[in-house]
N, C-alpha and C positions, 0 to 999 in steps of 0.2 A: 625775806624775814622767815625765821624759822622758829615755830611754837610745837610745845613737847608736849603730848598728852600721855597720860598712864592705857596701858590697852592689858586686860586681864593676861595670864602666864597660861594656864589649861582651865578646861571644864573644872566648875568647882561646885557642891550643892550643899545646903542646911536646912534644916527640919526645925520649924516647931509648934507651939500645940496654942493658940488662942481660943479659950470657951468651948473646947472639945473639936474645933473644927482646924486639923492638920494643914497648915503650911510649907509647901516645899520651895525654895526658891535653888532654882537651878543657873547659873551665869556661864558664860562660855566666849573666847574673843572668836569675832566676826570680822571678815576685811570686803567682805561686800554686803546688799542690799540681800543677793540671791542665798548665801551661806547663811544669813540669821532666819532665813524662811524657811531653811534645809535643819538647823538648828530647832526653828519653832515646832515644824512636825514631827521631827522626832520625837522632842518630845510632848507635845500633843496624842501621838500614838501610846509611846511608853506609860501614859498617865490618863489613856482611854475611858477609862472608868472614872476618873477627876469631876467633880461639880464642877470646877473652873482653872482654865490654863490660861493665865492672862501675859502675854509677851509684850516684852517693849527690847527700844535695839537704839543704841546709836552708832553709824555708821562714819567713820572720820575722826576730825576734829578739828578746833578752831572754826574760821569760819567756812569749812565745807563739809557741810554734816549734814544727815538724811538720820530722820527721827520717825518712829512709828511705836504705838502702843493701843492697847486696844484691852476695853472692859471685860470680854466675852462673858457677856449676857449678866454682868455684875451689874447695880446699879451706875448709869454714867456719871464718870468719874471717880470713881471709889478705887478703882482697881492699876488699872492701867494709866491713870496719870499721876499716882501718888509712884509706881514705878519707876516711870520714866526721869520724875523728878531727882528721885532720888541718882540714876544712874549721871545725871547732868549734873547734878551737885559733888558729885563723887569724883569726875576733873577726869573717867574714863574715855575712851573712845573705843570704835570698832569692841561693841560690846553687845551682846545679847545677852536677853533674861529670860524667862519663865517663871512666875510662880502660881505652881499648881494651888486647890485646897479642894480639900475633903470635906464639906459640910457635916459640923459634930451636931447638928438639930435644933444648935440656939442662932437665932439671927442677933447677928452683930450691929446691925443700924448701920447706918451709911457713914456716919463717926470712927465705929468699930473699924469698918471695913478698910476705911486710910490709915489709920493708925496698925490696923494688922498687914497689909499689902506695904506699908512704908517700912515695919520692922522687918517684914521676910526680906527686902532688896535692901535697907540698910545692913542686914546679917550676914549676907550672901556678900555685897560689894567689899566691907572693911572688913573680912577673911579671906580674900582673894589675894595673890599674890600678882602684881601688878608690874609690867615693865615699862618703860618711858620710851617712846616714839616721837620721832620729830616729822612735825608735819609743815613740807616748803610753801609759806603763801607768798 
């Protein structure tokens, strides 16, 4: 049986500004585990000076998929699970993300911070140009 998942087209990024602290979300397709970690330090370096680079990845689709996201040093959960969700919602695969941020000097609360980590990968995901993959299970 063969199920078709969307996998991003090229590197794609969007910018914006919640309560003065800059959001970047960066997206790019990945077809392995090692490429989205070769993905995430790039730009982890590019964005050195960043408060927070939080990456999420899924690898695949249907049912063989390898998932990773991570807060970096965000309160747990705020950051890297509201990402991740959104990339599973999105019907991508073989997809990495990054969204950096700038801390503008207001704290967002832990509320803020899913609803801003959710808009920068909902912004970045439906601007992406997406192509369809069939995956043989």
């Amino acid at each position: 049986m063969t199920k078709p998942y969307s996998v991003p087209l090229s590197e794609i990024r969007r910018e914006h500004v919640v309560v003065n602290s800059r959001f970047i979300a960066t997206l790019a397709p990945a077809f392995s585990i090692e490429e989205a970690q070769i993905f995430i330090a790039r730009i982890k370096k590019e964005f050195a000076d960043a408060s927070h680079n939080v990456p999420a990845y899924i690898i695949g689709g249907g049912n063989t998929v390898a998932e990773f996201c991570s807060d970096d040093r965000e309160p747990a959960g705020t950051a890297g699970k509201p990402a991740l969700a959104v990339l599973r919602g999105s019907g991508l695969g073989d997809a990495a993300l990054v969204i950096t941020r700038y801390f503008g000097g207001t704290l967002l609360g832990t509320g803020g911070l899913v609803k801003a980590y959710t808009e920068s990968a909902q912004l970045v995901v439906t601007l992406s140009g997406a192509d369809r993959k069939s995956l043989c299970m």
